[in-house]
N, C-alpha and C positions, 0 to 999 in steps of 0.2 A: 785661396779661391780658385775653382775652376774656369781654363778659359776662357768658356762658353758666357759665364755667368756675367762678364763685362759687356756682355749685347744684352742682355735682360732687360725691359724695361719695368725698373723698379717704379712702384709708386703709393699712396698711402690710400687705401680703398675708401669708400663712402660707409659708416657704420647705422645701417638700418635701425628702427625703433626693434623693441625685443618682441618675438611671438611667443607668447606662453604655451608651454606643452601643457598645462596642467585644466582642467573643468571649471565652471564658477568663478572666475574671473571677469572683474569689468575691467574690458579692456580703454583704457584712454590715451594711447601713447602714442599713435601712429596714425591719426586723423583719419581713419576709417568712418563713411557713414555706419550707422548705429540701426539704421532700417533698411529691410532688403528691397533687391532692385526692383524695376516695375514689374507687373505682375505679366508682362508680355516677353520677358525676358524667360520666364517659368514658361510659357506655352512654349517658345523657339525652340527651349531644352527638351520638351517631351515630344516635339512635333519633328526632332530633327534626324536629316535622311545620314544614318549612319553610315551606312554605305559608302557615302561621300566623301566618307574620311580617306579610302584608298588613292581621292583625285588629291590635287594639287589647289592649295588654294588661290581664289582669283589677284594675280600680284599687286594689280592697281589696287582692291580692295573697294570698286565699284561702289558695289549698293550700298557701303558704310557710307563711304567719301557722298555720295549724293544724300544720302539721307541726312548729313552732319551739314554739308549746306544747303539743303531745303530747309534745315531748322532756324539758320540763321538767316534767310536771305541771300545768299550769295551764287555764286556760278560757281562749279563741281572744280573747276581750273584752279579756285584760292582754296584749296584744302589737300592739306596731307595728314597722312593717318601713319601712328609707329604702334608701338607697342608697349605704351603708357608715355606719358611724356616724358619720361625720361631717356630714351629712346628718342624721341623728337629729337631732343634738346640737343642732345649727343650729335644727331645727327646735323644739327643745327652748328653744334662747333666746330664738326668735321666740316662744313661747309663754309659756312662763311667766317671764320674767325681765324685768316691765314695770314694776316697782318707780320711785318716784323713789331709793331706798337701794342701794349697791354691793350688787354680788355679791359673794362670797367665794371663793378658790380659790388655792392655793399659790402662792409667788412662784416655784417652780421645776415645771415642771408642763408638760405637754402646751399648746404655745403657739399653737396655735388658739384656745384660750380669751379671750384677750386681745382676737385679731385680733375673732371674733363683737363681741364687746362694744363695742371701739370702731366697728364698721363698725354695731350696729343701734343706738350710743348707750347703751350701757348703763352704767352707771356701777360700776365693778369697784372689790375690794381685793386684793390680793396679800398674802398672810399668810406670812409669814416661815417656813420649814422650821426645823427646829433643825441641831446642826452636825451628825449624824448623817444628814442630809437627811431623817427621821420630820415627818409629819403631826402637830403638838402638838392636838390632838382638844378641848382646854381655848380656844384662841385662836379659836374658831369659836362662843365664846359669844354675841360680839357681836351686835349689833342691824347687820341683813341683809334684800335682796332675793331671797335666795336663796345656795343652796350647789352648789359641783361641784369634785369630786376624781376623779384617776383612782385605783382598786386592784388593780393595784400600780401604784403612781406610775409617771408617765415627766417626766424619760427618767432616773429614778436605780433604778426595778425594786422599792422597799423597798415592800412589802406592809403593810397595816394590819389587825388584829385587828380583828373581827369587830365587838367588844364596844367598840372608840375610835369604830366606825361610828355604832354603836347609840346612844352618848353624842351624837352629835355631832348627829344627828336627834333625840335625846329636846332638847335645847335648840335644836331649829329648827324647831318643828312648826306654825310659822305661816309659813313659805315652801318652796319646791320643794327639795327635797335630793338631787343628782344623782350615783348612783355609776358612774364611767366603767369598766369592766370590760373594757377591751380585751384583758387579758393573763391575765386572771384562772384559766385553764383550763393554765395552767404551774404551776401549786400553793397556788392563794390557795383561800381559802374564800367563795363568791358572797354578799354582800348581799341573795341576790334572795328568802330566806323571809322578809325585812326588809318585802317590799311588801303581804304577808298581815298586817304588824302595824303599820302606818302607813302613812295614807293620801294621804301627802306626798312619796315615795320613789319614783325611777325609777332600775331598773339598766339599764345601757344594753354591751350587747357587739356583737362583729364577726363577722362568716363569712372576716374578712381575715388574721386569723393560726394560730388551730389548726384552723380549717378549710382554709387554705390556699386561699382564695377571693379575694384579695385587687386578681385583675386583673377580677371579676367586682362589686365594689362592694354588699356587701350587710350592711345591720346591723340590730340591732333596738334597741326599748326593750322593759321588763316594770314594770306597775306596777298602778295601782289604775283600774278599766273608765273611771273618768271621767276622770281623766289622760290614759288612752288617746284618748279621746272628741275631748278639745280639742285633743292634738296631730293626729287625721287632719281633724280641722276646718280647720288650718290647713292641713295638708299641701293638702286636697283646693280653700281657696282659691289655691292656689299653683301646684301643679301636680299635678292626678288620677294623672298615667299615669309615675309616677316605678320600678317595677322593669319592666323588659322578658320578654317570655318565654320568652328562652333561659334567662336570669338564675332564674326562678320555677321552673325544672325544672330546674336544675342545682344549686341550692341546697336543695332539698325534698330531691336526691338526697341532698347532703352531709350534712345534719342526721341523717338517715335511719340512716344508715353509724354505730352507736355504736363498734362494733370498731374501724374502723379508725382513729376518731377517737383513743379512749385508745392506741391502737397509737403513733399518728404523737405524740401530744403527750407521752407517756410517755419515746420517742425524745431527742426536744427535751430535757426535763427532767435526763436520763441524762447528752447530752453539754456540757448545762449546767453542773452539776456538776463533770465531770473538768474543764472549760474554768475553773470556779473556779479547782478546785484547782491547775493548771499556770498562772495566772494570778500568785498568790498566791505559787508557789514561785518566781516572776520576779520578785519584787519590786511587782507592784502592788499595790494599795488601792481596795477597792469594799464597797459595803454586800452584804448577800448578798440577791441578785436570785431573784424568784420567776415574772419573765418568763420571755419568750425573748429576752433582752441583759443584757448584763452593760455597768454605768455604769463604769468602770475609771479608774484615777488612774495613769500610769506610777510606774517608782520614782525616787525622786529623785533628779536631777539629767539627765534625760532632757528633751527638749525635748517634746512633745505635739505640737505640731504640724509638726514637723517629723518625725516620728515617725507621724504620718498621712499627710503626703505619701511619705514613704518607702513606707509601702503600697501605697498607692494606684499607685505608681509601679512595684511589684510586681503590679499587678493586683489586690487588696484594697482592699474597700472598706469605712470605719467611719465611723460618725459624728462629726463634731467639732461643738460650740455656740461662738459666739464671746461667746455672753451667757447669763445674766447673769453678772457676775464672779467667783463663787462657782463657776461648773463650767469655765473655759476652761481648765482645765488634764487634763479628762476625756474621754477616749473611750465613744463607745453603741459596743460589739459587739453585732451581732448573732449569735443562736443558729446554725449553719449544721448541717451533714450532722459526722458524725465525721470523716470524711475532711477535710474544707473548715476543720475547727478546729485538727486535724494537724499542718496547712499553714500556719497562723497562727502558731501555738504555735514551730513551729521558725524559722518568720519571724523572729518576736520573740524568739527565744533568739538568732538569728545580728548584729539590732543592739545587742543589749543585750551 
């Protein structure tokens, strides 16, 4: 081994869902909304001053940041903007999660969390789901550098009550308590009047799924101005010019659009549901999902993974985990179009 190579920081990357090079593919694997963005996102693109492109973009990232809290009520001072939330989040660890004590965050859970941790050193615990795959809200009493959960979990979709949230901050009010909300806009209840009552709270969501933004990378956090504060401290040591401004005017457009918003995710929600229920009548096993994916178990004596390749070999695509051992026997669907779930549904009637 080369010198050099003993300063390397090694570490084991985040493995994204697959993007098919190929046509005619439904795609389900990567929780993509399934209908395009609002139709004011299309005018921003054709109305926008190209020229513009030779300046610098605005670093605060202004008329997002204010149009993201005029949407929710809030003052422009509780919002930060990255460059989807995972980005946030990152910057989120870089920031507050400098503890010599783990952090806390499900053993089954959106697995970038992991990845951040060992790559900035951070010393993590993975807290046990129960056999329901629920968040036990009691096991998070421990002594911690910090907390972060998604709601509704991924990749199992189970949603947590408002008030396990509230517990679970009221015993961690001496470190960062992080609600990931990526999904949260399929029928959960936001955390985010939680950051008007403790000052130790950041809800963090996307423009990537019920905005349908998700090949444009844009997300936020919402918390208390001085949380705000140190995370663009850091941002602005790192790098100033992180959203672009194609990106700043096509996302103000999205927020903008309420109608179409509850249109398009109401949709989602709709054929979420019948996809349950024709799931359930085939024989599988899933918690009841308040994303846009359903976690699904086939029925027994079905092989899973061969059972994914058979899709996929159809042109379908779903998610498979090969860890941790607890889910290798589960499919992530994603929510797709009515038609696109149609197509699944009789899929899976014609192996089964």
């Amino acid at each position: 081994m080369k010198i050099w190579e003993e300063n390397v920081r090694k570490v084991v990357p985040y493995t994204p869902g697959e993007q098919p090079k190929t046509d005619g593919v439904i795609k389900l694997n990567t929780n993509e909304n399934p209908y395009p963005p609002a139709p004011g996102v299309a005018k921003a693109l054709r109305e926008f001053d190209v020229d513009g492109l030779r300046l610098y973009p605005d670093p605060t990232v202004g008329s997002l940041v204010e149009a993201i809290a005029d949407n929710y009520g809030l003052d422009k001072s509780r919002v930060f903007v990255g460059v989807g939330s995972d980005d946030v989040l990152a910057m989120i660890f870089m920031t507050f999660f400098n503890s010599k004590k783990p952090i806390l965050f499900p053993d089954i859970t959106y697995s970038f969390y992991d990845v951040w941790s060992d790559m900035l050193r951070i010393p993590y615990e993975q807290v046990k789901l129960d056999d329901d795959f629920g968040i036990v809200h009691e096991d998070y009493y421990k002594d911690n550098g910090g907390v972060i959960f998604p709601n509704p979990n991924a990749p199992t979709g189970r949603l947590m009550s408002l008030s396990d949230i509230e517990d679970i901050i009221k015993h961690n009010q001496d470190v960062i308590v992080v609600v990931d909300e990526a999904y949260i806009d399929f029928g959960g209840e936001s955390a985010r009047p939680l950051i008007d009552k403790y000052d130790n709270v950041i809800v963090v969501q996307t423009f990537s799924k019920s905005r349908s933004l998700a090949g444009s990378r844009v997300g936020f956090a919402m918390a208390d101005p001085q949380l705000i504060k140190y995370l663009n401290d850091v941002k602005y040591s790192f790098n100033s010019y992180t959203i672009d401004r194609i990106t700043i005017e096509t996302a103000t457009a999205a927020i903008k659009d309420k109608e179409y918003f509850e249109e398009t995710t109401q949709k989602v929600i709709e054929v979420r549901e019948w996809t349950q229920k024709e799931l359930r009548r085939l024989g599988f096993t899933f918690c009841d999902s308040k994303s846009n994916f359903i976690f699904a178990k086939p029925p027994e004596g079905i092989d899973t993974i061969k059972l994914f390749e058979n899709l996929k070999a159809d042109k379908i695509y779903v998610r498979h985990f090969n860890s941790p051992e607890r889910i290798k026997d589960y499919l992530r669907i994603s929510i797709g179009t009515d038609e696109q779930m149609r197509i699944l549904i009789k899929k899976l009637e014609n192996y089964l």
